[in-house]
C-alpha positions as CSV (number, residue, x, y, z in Angstrom):
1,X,29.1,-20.3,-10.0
2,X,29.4,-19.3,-13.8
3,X,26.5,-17.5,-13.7
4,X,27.7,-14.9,-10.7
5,X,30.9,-15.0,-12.9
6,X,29.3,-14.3,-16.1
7,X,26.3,-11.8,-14.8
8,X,28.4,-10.2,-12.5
9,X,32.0,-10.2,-13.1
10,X,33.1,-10.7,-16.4
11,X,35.3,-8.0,-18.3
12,X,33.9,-5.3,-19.7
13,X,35.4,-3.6,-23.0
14,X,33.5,-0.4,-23.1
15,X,33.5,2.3,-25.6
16,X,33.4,4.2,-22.9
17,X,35.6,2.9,-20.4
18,X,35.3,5.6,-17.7
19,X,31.6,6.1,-17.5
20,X,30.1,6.8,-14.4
21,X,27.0,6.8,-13.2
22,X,24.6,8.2,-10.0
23,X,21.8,7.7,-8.1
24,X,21.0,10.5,-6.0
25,X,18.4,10.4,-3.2
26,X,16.9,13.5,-1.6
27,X,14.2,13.6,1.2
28,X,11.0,16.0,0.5
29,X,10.2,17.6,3.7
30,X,7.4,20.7,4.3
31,X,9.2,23.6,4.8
32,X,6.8,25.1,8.1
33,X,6.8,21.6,10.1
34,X,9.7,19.4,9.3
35,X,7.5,16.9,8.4
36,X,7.5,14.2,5.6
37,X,6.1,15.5,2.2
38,X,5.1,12.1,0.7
39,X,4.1,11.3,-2.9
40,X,0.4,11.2,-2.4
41,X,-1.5,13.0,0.3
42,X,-4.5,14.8,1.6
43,X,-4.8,18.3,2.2
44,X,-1.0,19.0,1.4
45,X,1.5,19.3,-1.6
46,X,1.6,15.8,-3.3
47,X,5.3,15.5,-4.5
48,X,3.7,13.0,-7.4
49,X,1.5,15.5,-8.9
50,X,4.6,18.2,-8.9
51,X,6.8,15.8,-10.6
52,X,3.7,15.3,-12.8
53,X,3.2,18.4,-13.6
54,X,6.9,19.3,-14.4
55,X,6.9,16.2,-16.4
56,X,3.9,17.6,-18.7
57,X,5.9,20.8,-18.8
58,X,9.3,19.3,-20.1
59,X,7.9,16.3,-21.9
60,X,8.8,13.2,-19.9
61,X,7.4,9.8,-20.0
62,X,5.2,8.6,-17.1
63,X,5.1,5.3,-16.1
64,X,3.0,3.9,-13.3
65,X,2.9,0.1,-11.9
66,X,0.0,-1.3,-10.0
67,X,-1.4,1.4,-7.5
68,X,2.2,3.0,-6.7
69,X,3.2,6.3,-7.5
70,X,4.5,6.7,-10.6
71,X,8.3,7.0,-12.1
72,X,9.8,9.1,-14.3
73,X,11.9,8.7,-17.7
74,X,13.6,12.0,-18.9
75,X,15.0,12.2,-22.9
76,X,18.3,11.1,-22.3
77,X,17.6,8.1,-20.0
78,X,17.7,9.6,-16.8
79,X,14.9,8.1,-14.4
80,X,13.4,9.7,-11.6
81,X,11.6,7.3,-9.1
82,X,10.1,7.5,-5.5
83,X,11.9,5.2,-2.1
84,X,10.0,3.4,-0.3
85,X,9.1,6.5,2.0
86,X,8.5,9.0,-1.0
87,X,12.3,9.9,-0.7
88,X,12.9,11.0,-4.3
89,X,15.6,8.8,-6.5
90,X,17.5,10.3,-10.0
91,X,19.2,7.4,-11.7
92,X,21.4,9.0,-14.3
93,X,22.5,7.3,-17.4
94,X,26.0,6.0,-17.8
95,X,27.8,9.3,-19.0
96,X,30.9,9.3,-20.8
97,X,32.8,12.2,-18.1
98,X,32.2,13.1,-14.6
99,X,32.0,16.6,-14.9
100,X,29.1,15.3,-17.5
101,X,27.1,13.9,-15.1
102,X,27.6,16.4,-12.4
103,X,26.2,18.9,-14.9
104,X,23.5,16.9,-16.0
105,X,22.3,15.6,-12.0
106,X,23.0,19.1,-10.8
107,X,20.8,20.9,-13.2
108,X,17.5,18.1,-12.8
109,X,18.0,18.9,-9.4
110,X,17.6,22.5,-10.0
111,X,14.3,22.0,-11.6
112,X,13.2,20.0,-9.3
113,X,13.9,22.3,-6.1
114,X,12.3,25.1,-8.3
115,X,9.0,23.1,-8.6
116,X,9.1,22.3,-5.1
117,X,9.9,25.4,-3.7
118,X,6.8,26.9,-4.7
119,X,4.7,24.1,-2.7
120,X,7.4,25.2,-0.1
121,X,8.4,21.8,0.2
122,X,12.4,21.4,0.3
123,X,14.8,18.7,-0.9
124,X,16.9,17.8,2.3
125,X,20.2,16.0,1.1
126,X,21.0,13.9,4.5
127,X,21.8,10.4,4.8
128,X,18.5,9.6,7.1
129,X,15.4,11.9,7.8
130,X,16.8,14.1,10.8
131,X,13.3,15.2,12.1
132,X,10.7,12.6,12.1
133,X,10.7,9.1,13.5
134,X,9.5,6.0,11.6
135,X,5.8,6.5,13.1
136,X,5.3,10.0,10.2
137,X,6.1,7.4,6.9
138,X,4.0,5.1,5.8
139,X,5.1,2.7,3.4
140,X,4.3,4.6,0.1
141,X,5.3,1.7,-2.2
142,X,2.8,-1.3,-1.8
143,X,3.9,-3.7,-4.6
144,X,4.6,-6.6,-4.0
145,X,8.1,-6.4,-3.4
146,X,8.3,-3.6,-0.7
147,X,5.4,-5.4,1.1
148,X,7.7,-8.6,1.4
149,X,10.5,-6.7,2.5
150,X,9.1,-4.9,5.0
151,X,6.9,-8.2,6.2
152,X,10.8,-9.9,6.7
153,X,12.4,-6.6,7.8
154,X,10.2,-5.9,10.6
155,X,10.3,-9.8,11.7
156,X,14.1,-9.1,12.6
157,X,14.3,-5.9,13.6
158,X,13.9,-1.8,13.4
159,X,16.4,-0.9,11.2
160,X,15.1,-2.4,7.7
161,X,12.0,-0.3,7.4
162,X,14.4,2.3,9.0
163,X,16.7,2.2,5.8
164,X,13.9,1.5,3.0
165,X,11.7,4.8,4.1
166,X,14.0,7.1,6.2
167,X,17.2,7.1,4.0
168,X,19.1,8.4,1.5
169,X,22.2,7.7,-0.2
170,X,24.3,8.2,-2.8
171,X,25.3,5.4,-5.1
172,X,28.3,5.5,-8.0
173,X,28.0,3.4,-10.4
174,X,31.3,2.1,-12.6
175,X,32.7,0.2,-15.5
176,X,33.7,-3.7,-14.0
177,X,36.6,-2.6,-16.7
178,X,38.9,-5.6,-18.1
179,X,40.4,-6.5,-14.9
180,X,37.1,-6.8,-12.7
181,X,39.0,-8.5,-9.6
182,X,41.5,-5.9,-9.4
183,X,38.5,-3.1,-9.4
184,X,35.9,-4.6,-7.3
185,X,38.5,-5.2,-4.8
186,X,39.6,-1.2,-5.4
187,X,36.0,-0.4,-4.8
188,X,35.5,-2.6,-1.5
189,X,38.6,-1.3,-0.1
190,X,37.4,2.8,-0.1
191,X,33.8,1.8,0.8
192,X,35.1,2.9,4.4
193,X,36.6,5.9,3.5
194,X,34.1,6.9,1.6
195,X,31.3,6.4,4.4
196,X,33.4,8.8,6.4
197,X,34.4,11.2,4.1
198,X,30.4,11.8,3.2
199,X,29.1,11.2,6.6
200,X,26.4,13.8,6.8
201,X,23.4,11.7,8.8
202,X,24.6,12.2,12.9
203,X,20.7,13.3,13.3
204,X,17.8,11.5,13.6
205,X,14.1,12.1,14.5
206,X,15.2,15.4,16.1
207,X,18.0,13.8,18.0
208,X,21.8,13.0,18.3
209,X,22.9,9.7,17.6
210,X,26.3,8.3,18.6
211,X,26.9,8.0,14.8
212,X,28.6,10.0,12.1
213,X,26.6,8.3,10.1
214,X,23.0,7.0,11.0
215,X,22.4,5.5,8.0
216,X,25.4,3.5,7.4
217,X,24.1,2.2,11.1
218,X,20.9,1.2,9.8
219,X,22.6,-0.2,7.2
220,X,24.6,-2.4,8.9
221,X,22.4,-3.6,11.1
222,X,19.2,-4.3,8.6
223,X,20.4,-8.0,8.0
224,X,23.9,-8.9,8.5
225,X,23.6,-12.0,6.3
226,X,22.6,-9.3,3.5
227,X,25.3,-6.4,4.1
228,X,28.6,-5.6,5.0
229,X,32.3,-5.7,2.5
230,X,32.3,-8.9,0.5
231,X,36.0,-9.6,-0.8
232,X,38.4,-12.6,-0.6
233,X,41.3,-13.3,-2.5
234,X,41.8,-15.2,-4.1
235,X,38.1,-16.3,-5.2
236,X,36.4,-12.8,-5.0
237,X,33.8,-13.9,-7.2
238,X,33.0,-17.8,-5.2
239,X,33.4,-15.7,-1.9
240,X,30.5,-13.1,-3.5
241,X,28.7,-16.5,-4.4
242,X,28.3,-17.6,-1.0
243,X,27.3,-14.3,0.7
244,X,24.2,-14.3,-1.9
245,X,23.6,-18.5,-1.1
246,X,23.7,-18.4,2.7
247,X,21.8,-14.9,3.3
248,X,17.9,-14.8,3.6
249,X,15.6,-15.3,0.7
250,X,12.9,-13.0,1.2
251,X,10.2,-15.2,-0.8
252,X,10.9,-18.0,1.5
253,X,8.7,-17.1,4.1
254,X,6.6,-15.0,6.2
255,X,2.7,-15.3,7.0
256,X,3.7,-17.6,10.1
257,X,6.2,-20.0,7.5
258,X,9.9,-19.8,9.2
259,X,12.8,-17.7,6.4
260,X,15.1,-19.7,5.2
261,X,18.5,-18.6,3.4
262,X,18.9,-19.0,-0.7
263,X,20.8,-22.0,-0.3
264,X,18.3,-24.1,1.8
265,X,15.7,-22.9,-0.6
266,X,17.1,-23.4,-3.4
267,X,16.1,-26.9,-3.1
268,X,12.7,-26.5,-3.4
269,X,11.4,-27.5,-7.2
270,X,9.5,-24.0,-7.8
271,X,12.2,-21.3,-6.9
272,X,13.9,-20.8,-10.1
273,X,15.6,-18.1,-12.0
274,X,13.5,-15.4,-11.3
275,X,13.2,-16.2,-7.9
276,X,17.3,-15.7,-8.4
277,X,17.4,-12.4,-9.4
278,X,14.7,-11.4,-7.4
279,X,17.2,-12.4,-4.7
280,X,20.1,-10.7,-5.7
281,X,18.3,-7.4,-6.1
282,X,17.8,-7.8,-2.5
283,X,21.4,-8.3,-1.1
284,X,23.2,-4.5,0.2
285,X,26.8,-5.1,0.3
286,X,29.2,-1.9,0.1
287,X,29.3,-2.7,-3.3
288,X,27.0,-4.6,-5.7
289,X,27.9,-6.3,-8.9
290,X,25.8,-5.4,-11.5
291,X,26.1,-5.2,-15.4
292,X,28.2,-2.3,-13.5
293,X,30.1,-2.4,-9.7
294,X,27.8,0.1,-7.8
295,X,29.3,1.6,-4.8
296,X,26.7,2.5,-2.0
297,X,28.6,3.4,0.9
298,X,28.2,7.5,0.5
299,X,25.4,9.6,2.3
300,X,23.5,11.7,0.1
301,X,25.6,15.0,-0.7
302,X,24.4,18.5,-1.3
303,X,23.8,18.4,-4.9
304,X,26.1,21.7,-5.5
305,X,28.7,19.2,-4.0
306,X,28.5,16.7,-6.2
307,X,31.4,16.7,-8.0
308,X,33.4,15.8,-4.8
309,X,32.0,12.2,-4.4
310,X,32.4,11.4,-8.0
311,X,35.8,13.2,-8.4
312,X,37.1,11.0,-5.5
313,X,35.9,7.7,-6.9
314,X,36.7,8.2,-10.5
315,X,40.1,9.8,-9.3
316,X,40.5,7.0,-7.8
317,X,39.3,4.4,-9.7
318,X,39.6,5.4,-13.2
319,X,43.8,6.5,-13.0
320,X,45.7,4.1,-13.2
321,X,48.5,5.2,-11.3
322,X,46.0,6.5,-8.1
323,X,44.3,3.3,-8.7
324,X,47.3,1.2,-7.8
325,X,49.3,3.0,-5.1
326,X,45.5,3.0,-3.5
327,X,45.2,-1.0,-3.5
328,X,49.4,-0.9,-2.0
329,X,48.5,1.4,0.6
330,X,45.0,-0.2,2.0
331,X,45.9,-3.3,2.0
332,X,42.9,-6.1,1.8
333,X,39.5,-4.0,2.4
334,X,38.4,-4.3,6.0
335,X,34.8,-5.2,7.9
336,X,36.5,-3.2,11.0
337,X,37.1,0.1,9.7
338,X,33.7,0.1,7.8
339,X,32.4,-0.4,11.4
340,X,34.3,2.3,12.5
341,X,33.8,4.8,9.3
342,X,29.9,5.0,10.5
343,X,30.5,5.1,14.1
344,X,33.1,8.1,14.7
345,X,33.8,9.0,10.6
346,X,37.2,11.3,10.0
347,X,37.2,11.8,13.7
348,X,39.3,8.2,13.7
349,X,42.8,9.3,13.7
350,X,43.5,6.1,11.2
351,X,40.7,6.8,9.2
352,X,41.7,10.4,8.6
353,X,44.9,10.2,8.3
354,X,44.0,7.9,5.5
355,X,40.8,10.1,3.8
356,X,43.6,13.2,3.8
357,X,46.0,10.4,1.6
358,X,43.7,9.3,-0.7
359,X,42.2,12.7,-1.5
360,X,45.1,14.1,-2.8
361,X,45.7,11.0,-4.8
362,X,42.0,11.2,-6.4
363,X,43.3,15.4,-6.8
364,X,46.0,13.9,-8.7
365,X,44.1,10.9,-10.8
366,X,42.1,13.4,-12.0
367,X,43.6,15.9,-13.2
368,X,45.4,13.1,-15.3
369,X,42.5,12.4,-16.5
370,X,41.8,15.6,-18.4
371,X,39.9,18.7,-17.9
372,X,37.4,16.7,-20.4
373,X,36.8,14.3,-18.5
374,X,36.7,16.8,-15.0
375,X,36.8,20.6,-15.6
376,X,38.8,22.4,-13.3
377,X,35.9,24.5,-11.7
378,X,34.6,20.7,-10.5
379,X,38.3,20.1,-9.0
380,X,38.1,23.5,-7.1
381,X,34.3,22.3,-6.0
382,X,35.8,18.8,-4.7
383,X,38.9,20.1,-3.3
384,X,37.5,22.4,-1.2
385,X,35.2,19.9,0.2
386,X,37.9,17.8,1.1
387,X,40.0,20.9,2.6
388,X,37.0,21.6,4.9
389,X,35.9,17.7,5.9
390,X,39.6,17.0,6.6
391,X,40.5,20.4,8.4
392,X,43.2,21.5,6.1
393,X,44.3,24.3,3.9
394,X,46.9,22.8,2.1
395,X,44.9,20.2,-0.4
C-alpha cells in the first residue's frame, strides 16, 4: 500500500503547477488504397525511413531497441515512437501552458504530414483504423513485451490486439497537484464526458458499428479486470491498489501455463519489483497514476483541433472554481455512463445535457486562467468545436 501511495499519489508541489502534457496518436494510411502504411515494408513508403530522414534533416536523436523500429527524441524532450500497429505516437514534454503545447504538438505534426505527404501517405486522426480489419496489421513491435501481450490478449478475446494495433487516442497528462484525491477523482468523474465529447471512431474496417466510439469499445472490452473508472471514497488510493492486485499479470503465464492475477502471483519467490512495474504499465483504467494522472478516455482529435481537448481538461481541472462546481454537479464518477459515453456519445440526452454544462465551465476556467496560459485564438478554436459537437450557437 505505501508504495501505490508514494509512486502514485502523493502531492506534488510543482514549479509549474498547471503543466500539461499530450500524447497524440495518428494512423499512417496510403493515400490510393486505404491501406495500412506500416513502419517497415517492401515495395512501399516505410514510415521509419521518413521519420528517419526528417530526423537527419532537423537533428534528432534515434534510438532503436532490439529489431523494432526505432523512436525518436526531438531537442526539447518531445518523443516520437511507433504503436504496436505502426500507428505513430508524439509524447510532448510537460509544458508550462496549454496553448504551449498546442503550438508545439501542432507544429511537429505539420512536419510530419509534410514528410508524409510526399510518400502520399496521410495521417488519419480517428480513434480506430476505419478501413482495414485486423487481418492488414501485423504486429510491428516484436519485443518482448508486445509479444506477451498479444500471446494473453488473443487467449481472451479480439479486442486486445484490436486496441494495441488498430487504435488511436489521445492521452492528457496532469499535475497529481497538492490535493491528489480531490483531482484524480475530478479526472475519473469527466472520463465519460470526455469519451463522448471526442468520439470520432463510429467506423471500422469499412463499416458502421453501433458505437460512437469503437475504440472506447475495444477498450472496454480488452480485459475488464485491466480497464474501466477506478474511484472509491473514501480509500481512492487502497481501492486503486486492489484493481492493480486482482487483475491479470501478463508474465504469469501463457505457452500452455494457466494466467493468474498479480495477487496470486505475487506469491511466487521470483516476481519482484520489476515484475511490479512491469505490471502496472499494463493496467488501462480511464485514468492512470503516474509520476502524473494521465487521462486516456479521448479519441484522437484533428491536430488543428487540439486545443479543444486540452482547453476542456485544463479548464476544468486547473480553475479552481470550474474544478469544484464540476465535482458538486457529477457527483461520484460512474462505470454506467462511461458505458454509455462509447455506445451512443452526446446523442444521450443526460450525457449532453451534461457535455453542454461543463463546456461552458471549462470556457470559463480558462479564461481565468490567462490569455498566457490559453490565448484567445485557442478559446475561439475550442469553442467552436464545442458549439458544433453540442449543436449550439450560443457557447
Amino acid at each position: 500500500m505505501d508504495d501505490v501511495r508514494q509512486r502514485l499519489f502523493s502531492p506534488v508541489k510543482s514549479k509549474t503547477p498547471h503543466a500539461v502534457g499530450v500524447e497524440l496518436e495518428l494512423i499512417p494510411i496510403h493515400a490510393s488504397t486505404r491501406r495500412p502504411a506500416l513502419p517497415r515494408s517492401e515495395g512501399a513508403s516505410s514510415t521509419a525511413a521518413i521519420i528517419s530522414r526528417l530526423a537527419q534533416r532537423h537533428g534528432w536523436l534515434e534510438k532503436s531497441v532490439e529489431n523494432d523500429p526505432p523512436s525518436w527524441q526531438l531537442e526539447d524532450g518531445t518523443g516520437m515512437s511507433f504503436e504496436p500497429g505502426g500507428q505513430i505516437e508524439i509524447s510532448s514534454t510537460p509544458h508550462a501552458t496549454a496553448s504551449s503545447v498546442i503550438d508545439s504538438t501542432q507544429a511537429l505534426v505539420t512536419v510530419l504530414q509534410t514528410a508524409m505527404a510526399a510518400e502520399r501517405i496521410e495521417l488519419l486522426a480517428r480513434g480506430v483504423d476505419p478501413y482495414n480489419g485486423i487481418d492488414a496489421v501485423p504486429l510491428q513491435l516484436q519485443r518482448d513485451r508486445y509479444a506477451r501481450m498479444t500471446r494473453y490478449f488473443d487467449s481472451i478475446g479480439p479486442s486486445g490486439v484490436r486496441m494495441m494495433r488498430q487504435t488511436a487516442a489521445l492521452q492528457i497528462n496532469i499535475e497529481r497537484g497538492e490535493d491528489p484525491r480531490f483531482r484524480w477523482r475530478l479526472l475519473n468523474d469527466l472520463a465519460p464526458i470526455v469519451v463522448a465529447l471526442f468520439a470520432n471512431s463510429r467506423a471500422y474496417a469499412g463499416k458502421s458499428t453501433e458505437w460512437a466510439s469503437y475504440r472506447a469499445h475495444l477498450w472496454r472490452t480488452l480485459d475488464r479486470s485491466r480497464t474501466g473508472v477506478i474511484y472509491e471514497e473514501p480509500g481512492y488510493a487502497e481501492r486503486y491498489l486492489s484493481f492493480a492486485l486482482d487483475a491479470v499479470a501478463m508474465h504469469s503465464g501463457g505457452d500452455g501455463q494457466p494466467y493468474r492475477t498479480f495477487r496470486e502471483w505475487m506469491r511466487e519467490p521470483d516476481v519482484d519489483e520489476t515484475e511490479w512495474l512491469f505490471h502496472l504499465s499494463t493496467l488501462f483504467p480511464e485514468v492512470r497514476p503516474k509520476e502524473y494522472f494521465e487521462l486516456r478516455s479521448a479519441d484522437t482529435i484533428e491536430p488543428d483541433l487540439l486545443a479543444a481537448p486540452i482547453v476542456f481538461v485544463t479548464g476544468l481541472v486547473y480553475d479552481k472554481e470550474s474544478a469544484s462546481r464540476t465535482t458538486e454537479w457529477l457527483g461520484a464518477p460512474s462505470e454506467v455512463l462511461l458505458e454509455r459515453a462509447g455506445g451512443v456519445g452526446l446523442a444521450d440526452p443526460e450525457i449532453h445535457r451534461i457535455a453542454s454544462g461543463l463546456t461552458e465551465l471549462a470556457l470559463s476556467g480558462a479564461r481565468r486562467l490567462g490569455k498566457d496560459y490559453v490565448s484567445l485564438v485557442h478559446l475561439a478554436t475550442a469553442r467552436e468545436y464545442f458549439a458544433r459537437a453540442l449543436g449550439r450557437d450560443d457557447i
